[in-house]
C-alpha positions in Angstrom: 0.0 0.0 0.0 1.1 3.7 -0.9 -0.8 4.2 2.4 -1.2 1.9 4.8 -4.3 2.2 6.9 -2.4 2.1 9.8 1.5 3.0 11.1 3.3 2.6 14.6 5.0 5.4 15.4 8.2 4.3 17.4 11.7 7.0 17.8 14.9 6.5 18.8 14.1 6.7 22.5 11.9 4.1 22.6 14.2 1.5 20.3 17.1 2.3 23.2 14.8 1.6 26.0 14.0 -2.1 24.3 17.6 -2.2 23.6 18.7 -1.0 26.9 16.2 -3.6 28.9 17.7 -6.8 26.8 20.9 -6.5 28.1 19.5 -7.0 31.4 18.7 -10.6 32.9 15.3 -9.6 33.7 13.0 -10.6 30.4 9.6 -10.9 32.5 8.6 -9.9 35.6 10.6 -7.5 36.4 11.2 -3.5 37.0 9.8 -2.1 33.6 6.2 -4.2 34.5 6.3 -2.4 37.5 7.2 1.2 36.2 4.5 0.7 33.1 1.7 -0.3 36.0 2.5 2.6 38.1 2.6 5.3 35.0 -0.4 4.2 33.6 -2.2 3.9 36.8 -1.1 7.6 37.5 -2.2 8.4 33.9 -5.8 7.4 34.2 -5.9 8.6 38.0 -7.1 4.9 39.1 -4.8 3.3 41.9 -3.9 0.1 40.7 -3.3 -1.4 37.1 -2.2 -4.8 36.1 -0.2 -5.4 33.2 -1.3 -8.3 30.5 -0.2 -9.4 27.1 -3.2 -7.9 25.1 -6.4 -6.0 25.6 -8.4 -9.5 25.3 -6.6 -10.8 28.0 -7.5 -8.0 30.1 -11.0 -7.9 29.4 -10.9 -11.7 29.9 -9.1 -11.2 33.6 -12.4 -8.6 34.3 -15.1 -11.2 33.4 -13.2 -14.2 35.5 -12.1 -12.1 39.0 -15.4 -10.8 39.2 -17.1 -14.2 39.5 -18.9 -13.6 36.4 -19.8 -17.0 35.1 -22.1 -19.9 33.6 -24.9 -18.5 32.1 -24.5 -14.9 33.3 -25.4 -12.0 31.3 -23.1 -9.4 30.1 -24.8 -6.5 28.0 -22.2 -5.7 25.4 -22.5 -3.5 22.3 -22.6 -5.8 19.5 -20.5 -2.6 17.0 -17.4 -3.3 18.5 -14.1 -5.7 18.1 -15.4 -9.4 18.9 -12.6 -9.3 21.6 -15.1 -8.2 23.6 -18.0 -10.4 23.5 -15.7 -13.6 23.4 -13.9 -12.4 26.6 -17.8 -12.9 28.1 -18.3 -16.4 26.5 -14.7 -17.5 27.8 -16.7 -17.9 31.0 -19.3 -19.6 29.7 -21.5 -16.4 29.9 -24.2 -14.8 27.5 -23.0 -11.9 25.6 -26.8 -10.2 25.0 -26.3 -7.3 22.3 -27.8 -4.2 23.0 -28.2 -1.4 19.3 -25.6 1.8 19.2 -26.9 5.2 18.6 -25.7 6.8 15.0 -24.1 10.0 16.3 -21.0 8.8 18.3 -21.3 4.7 17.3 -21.6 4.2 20.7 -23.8 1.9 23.4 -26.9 3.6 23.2 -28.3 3.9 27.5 -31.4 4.2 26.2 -31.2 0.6 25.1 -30.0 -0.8 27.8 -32.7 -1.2 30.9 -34.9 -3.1 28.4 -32.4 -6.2 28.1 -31.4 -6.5 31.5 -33.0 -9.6 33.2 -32.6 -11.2 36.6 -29.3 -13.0 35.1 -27.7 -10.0 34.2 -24.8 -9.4 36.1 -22.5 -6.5 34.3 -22.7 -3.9 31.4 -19.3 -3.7 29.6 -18.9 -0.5 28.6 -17.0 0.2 25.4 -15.7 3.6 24.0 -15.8 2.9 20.6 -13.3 4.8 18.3 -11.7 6.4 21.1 -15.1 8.4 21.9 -15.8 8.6 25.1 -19.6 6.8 26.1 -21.7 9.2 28.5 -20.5 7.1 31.4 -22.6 8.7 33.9 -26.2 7.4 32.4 -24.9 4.0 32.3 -23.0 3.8 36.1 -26.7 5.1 37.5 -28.2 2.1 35.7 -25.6 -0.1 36.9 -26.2 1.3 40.4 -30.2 0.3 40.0 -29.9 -2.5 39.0 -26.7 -3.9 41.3 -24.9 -4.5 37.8 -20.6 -4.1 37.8 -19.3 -1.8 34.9 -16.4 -3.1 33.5 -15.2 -0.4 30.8 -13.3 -1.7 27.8 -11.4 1.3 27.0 -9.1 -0.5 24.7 -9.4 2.4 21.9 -9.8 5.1 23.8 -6.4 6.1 25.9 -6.2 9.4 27.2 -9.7 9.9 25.7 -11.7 12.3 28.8 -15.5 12.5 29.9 -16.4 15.6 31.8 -12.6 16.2 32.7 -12.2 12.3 34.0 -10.1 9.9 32.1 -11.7 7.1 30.3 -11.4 4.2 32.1 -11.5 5.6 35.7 -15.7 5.3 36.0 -16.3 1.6 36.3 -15.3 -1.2 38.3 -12.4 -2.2 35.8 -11.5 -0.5 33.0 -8.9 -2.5 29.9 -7.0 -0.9 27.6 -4.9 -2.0 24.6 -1.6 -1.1 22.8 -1.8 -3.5 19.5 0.0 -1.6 17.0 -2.4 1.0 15.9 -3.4 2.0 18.8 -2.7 5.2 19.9 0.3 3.8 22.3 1.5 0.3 21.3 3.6 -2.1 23.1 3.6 -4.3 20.5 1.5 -6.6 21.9 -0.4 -5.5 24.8 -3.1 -4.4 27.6 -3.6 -2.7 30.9 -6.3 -3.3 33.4 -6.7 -0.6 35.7 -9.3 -0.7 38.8 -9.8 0.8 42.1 -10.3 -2.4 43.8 -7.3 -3.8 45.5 -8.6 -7.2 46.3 -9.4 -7.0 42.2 -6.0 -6.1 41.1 -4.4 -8.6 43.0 -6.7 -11.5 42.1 -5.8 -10.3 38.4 -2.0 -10.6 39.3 -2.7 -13.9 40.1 -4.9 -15.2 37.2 -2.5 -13.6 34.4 0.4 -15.8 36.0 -1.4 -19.2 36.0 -3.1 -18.2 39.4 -0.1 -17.6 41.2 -0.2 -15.2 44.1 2.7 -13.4 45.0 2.8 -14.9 48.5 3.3 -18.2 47.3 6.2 -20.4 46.2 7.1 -20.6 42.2 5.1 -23.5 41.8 2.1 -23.0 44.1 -0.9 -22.1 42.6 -4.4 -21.6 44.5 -6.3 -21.1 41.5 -6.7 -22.3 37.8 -4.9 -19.4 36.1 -3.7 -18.1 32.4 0.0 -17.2 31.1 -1.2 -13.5 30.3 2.0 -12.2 30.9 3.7 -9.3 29.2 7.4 -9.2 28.7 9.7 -6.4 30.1 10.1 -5.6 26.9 7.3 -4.7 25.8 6.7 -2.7 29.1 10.1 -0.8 28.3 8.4 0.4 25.1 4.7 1.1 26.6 7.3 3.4 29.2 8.5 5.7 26.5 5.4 6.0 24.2 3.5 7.0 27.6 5.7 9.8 28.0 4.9 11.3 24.6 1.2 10.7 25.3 -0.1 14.5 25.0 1.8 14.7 21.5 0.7 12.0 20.4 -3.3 12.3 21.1 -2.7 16.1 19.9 -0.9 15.2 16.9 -3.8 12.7 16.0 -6.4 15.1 16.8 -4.4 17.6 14.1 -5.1 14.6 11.5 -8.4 13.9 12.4 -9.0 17.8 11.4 -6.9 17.5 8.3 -9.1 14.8 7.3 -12.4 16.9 8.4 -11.3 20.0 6.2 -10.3 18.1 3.5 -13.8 15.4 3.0 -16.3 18.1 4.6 -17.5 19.1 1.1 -18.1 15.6 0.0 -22.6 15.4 0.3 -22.1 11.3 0.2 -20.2 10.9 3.1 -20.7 11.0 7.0 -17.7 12.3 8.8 -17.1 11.2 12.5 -17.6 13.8 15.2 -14.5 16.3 15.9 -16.1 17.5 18.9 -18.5 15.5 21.5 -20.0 17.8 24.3 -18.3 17.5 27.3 -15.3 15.1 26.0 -12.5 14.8 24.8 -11.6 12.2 22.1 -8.8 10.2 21.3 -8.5 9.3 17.9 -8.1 5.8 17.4 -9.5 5.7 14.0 -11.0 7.8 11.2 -14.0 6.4 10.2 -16.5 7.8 7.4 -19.9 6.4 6.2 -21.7 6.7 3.2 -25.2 8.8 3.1 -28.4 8.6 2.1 -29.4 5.5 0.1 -26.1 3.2 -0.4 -25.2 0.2 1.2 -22.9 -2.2 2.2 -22.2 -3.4 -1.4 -21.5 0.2 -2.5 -19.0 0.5 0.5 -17.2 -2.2 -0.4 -17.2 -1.7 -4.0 -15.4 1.8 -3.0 -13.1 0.1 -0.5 -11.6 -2.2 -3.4 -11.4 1.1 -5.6 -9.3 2.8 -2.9 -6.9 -0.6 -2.1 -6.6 -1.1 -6.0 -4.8 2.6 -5.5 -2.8 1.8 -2.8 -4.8 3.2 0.0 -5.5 0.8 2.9 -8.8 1.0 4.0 -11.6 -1.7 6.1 -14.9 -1.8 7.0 -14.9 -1.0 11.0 -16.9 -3.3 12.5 -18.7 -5.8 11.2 -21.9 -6.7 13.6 -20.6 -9.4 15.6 -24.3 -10.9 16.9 -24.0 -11.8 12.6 -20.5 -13.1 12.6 -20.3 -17.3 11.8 -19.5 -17.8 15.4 -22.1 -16.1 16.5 -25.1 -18.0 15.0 -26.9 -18.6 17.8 -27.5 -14.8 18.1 -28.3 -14.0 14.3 -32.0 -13.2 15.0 -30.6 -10.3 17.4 -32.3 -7.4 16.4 -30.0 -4.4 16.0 -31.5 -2.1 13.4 -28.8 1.1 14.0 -25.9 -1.2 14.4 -26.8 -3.0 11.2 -27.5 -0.2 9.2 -24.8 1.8 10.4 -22.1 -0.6 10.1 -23.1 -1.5 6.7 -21.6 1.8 5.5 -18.7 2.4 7.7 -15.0 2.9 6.0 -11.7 3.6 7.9 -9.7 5.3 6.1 -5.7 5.2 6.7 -4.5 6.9 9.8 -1.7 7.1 12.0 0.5 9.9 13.9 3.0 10.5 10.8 0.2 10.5 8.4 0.8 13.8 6.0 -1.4 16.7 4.6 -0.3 15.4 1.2 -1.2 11.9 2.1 -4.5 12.9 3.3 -5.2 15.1 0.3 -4.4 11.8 -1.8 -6.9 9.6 -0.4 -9.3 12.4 -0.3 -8.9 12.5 -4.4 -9.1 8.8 -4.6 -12.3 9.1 -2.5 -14.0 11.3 -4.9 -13.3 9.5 -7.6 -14.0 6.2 -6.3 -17.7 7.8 -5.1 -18.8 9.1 -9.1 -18.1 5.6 -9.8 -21.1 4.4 -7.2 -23.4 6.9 -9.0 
């Protein structure tokens, strides 16, 4: 691709801090875990944060410590990454899929109170795109109905509702550094909560249920190997400390792109500003208007790869994905129409006015061929 859809953005700093850690004897569990925990625990304002090898582990880790379990139900957005429905049927728990609302993408609240039933037992919460949900409405359901809230904020670092971070409302919170997120670790995730008999059951279940007071090879509980290296701490370190660049640098793009597609009448640009937040930009997503549909979205989406512009749809419905079968008859009538016409188009920190200006060009052209 001439543009890729997405690009880590990694500097010298960060490739001597990897270097710098693997001429230690400490690979795993060591000093850098403990240095990335504590940052991003003071980044988000929470008090403890547990380390993992990816944002599904994390979410995973939330579900199990919080004695969610057989046949429990977790009301999930079904417009999200599948991550985090499966992390819910890990347990043997029922994902049940609740619609967005078209503005922001989002878990619509409004939806939510007619699907809990007496075997509900959590709302996970996700912040889709790096937009931040209106946490409040859903922590006063969660308080009615005696629900947890576990936030997956695994798109949505540094992203801010009503002056809190994202990820500091419920009673766990994930996030995740793949490598287009807006920090990466390479492979990654964080769980952050303010529940210290949480955090350290967490501890224990990422390293095969081993508690720090016990011996090397005493385990109390069935656990996982969800353990992230030191050196992929080492480089979660670094990109933390360039964290206000980096979401202002991505906001700069995500303008670039709004200035440049604005004038286009058969596209939906995302929101640049959401009352009361602040976002951070994971994506740039557009959808097409009015009458087209999914196969004019992805006719336009091989126009624009056949030019060497990465692009993909973001998301496909997961309540109609093959594993999901059993929950096909869901009825989801924003999320289905909505994510029908979604396209992200490249973006990453480094991403150029010219580049942008190229795939707005490609755009208009690709969208007189739909007509």
């Amino acid at each position: 691709m001439k543009i890729p859809l997405s690009q880590p953005d990694i500097t010298e700093a960060e490739i001597e801090a990897v270097t710098a850690v693997l001429r230690t004897s400490r690979l795993s569990l060591g000093p850098k875990l403990e240095e990335f925990e504590h940052a991003m625990a003071s980044y988000v304002g929470m008090p403890h944060a547990v380390a993992v090898n990816s944002g599904t582990s994390g979410l995973h880790l939330c579900v199990r410590a919080l004695g969610i379990g057989d046949e429990d139900e977790v009301i999930v957005p079904s417009f999200t990454f599948i991550a985090a429905a499966n992390a819910i049927r890990y347990e043997r728990a029922r994902p049940v899929f609740v619609d967005i609302e078209p503005h922001t993408l989002n878990l619509d609240p409004e939806k939510i109170e007619a699907a809990i039933t007496p075997r509900t037992r959590a709302i996970m919460a996700v912040h889709s795109f790096g937009v931040p949900l209106p946490i409040d409405a859903i922590l006063a359901i969660a308080k009615r109905h005696d629900l947890f809230v576990i936030e997956d904020a695994c798109e949505a670092v540094g992203a801010e509702y009503k002056g809190c971070q994202a990820g500091s409302f419920g009673h766990a919170a994930v996030f995740a550094f793949y490598p287009n997120k807006q920090v990466t670790t390479g492979e990654g995730g964080m769980i952050v909560t303010g529940d210290v008999a949480l955090a350290c059951r967490m501890r224990a279940l990422r390293n095969q249920g081993r508690y720090d007071s016990d011996d090397w090879f005493q385990h109390q509980e069935i656990g996982y190997n969800y353990r992230i290296s030191e050196i992929n701490c080492a480089l979660g370190i670094e990109q933390l400390k360039r964290i206000s660049e980096i979401l202002s640098r991505r906001e700069e793009v995500a303008k670039a792109y709004h200035r440049e597609l604005e004038d286009i009448r058969e596209l939906i640009l995302p929101p640049i500003h959401v009352a009361g937040s602040r976002i951070s930009w994971f994506v740039y997503v557009v959808r097409l208007a009015g009458n087209f549909t999914a196969h004019h979205r992805d006719k336009l989406m091989s126009y624009l790869q056949s030019e060497g512009i990465g692009c993909a749809r973001y998301f496909a419905p997961i309540h109609l994905q093959p594993s999901y079968a059993e929950w096909r008859e869901t009825h989801l009538p924003v999320t289905e129409s909505e994510s029908a016409r979604t396209l992200a188009l490249p973006f990453f920190n480094r991403l150029s006015q010219a580049q942008i200006s190229e795939v707005g060009k490609a755009l208009r052209s690709g969208l007189r061929m739909l007509d």
